[in-house]
C-alpha positions as CSV (number, residue, x, y, z in Angstrom):
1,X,133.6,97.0,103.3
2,X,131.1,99.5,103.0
3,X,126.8,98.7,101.1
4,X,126.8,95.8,99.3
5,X,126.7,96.1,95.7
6,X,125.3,93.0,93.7
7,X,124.4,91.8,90.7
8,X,120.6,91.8,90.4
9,X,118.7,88.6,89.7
10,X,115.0,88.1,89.3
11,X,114.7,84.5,89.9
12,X,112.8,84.4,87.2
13,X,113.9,82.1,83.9
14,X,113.8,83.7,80.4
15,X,110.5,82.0,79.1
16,X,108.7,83.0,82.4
17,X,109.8,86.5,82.3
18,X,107.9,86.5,78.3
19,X,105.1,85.0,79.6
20,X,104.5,87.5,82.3
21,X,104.9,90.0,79.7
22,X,102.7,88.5,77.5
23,X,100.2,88.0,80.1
24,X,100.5,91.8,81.3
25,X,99.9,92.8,77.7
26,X,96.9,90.9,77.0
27,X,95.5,92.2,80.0
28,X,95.9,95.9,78.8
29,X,94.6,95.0,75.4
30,X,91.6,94.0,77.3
31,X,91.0,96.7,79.6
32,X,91.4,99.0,76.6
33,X,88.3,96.8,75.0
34,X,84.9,98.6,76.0
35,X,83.2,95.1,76.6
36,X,85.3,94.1,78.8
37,X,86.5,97.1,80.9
38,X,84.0,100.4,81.0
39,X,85.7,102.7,82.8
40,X,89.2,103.8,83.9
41,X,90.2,101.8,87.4
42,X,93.1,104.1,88.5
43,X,96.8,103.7,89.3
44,X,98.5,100.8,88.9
45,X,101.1,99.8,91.5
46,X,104.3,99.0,90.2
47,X,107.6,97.6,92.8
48,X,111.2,99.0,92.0
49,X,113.9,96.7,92.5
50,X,117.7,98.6,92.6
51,X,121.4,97.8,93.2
52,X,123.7,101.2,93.6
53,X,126.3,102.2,91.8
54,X,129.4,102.0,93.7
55,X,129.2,105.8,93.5
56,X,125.5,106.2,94.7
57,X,126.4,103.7,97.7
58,X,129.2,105.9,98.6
59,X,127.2,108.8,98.7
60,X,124.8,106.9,101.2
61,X,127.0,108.0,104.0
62,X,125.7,111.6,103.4
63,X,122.1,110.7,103.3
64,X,119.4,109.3,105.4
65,X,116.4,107.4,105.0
66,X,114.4,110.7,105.0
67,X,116.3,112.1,102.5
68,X,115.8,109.3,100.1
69,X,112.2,108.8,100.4
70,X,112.0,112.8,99.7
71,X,113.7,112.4,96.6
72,X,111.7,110.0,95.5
73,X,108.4,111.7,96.7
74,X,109.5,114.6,94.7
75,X,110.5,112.7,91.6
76,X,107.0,110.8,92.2
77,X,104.6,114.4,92.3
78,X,106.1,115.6,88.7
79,X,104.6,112.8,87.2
80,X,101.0,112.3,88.9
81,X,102.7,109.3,91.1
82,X,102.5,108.5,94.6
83,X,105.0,106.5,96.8
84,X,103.9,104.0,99.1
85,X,106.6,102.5,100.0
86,X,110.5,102.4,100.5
87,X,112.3,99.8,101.8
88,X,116.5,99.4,102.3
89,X,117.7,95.6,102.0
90,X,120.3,93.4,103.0
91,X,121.9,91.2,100.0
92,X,122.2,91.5,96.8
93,X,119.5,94.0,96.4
94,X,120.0,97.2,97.9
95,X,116.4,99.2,97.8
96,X,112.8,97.8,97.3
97,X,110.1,101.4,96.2
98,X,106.3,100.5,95.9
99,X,104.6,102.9,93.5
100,X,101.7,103.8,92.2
101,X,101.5,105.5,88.7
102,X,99.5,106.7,86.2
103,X,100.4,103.9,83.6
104,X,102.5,101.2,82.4
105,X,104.4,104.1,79.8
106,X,104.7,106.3,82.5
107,X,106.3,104.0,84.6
108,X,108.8,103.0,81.4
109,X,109.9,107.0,81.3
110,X,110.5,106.8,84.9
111,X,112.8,103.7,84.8
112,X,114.9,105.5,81.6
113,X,115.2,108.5,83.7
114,X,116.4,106.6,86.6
115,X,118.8,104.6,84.1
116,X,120.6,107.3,82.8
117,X,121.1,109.1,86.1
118,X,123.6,106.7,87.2
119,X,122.8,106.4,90.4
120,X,121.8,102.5,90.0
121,X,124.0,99.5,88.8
122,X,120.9,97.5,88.1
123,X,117.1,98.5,88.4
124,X,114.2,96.3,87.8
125,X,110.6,97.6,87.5
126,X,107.5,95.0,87.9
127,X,104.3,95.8,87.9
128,X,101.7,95.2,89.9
129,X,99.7,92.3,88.9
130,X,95.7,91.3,89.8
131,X,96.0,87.1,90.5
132,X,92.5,86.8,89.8
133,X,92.2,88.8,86.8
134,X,94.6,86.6,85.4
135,X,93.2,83.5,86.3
136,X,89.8,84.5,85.3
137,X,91.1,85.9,81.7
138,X,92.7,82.3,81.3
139,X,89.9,80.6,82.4
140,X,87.3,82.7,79.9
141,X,89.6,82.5,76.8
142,X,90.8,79.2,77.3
143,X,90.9,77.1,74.2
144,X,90.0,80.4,71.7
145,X,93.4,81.2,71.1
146,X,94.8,78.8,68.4
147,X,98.7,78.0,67.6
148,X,99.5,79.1,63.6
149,X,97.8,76.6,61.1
150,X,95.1,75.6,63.6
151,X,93.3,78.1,63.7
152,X,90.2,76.1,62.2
């Protein structure tokens, strides 16, 4: 029967998948803010979630682990990026890459790149989030952001 190929699914429902991304945006907006932020942190981390093409799982035969994991190293030292980690799953996912990168834009040119090579069915980037950033953003703007018309 050969890899499995699936369909790729977050688990995540359309409304928490915005609000992640709204969170992960107001986060950069504030890092970006001198007051908050007042110097550069590094790399963020990002996780790569892919399903093969039917043709890319095919062509597994040929490979290896080592040859994957050189590919991406390779891919990874043309744009100031570092590979941490490579994993090869079971079900419906087929490959799990930890990252780190220069940014969330670099990251974004990455996946395109990826996209239009063909070699993935589905691929799903995430970044790598800070829990307690998060909380403590919500926790010190709570109540200062106001829905349209209430502003006052």
């Amino acid at each position: 029967m050969g890899m499995p190929i699936g369909r790729f699914d977050t688990g995540l429902r359309a409304n928490e998948a915005v609000l992640i991304t709204m969170v992960w945006t107001a986060l950069n907006s504030l890092r970006s803010k001198k007051s908050f932020i007042t110097h550069k942190v590094g790399n963020m981390k990002i996780k790569v979630l892919g399903v093969y093409s039917e043709d890319a799982a095919r062509g597994m035969k040929d490979s290896s682990y080592a040859a994957r994991v050189k590919q991406i190293e390779g891919m990874a030292s043309q744009i100031d990026s570092k590979l941490i980690d490579c994993d090869f799953l079971g079900g419906e996912l087929d490959v799990c890459v930890t990252m780190e990168v220069p940014d969330w834009s670099t990251a974004l040119g990455l996946k395109q790149v990826i996209q239009m090579s063909g070699v993935f069915e589905e691929i799903m980037f995430y970044p790598v989030v800070d829990l307690d950033t998060i909380i403590g953003t919500m926790n010190k703007f709570s109540g200062v952001y106001k829905a349209p018309g209430k502003e006052s």
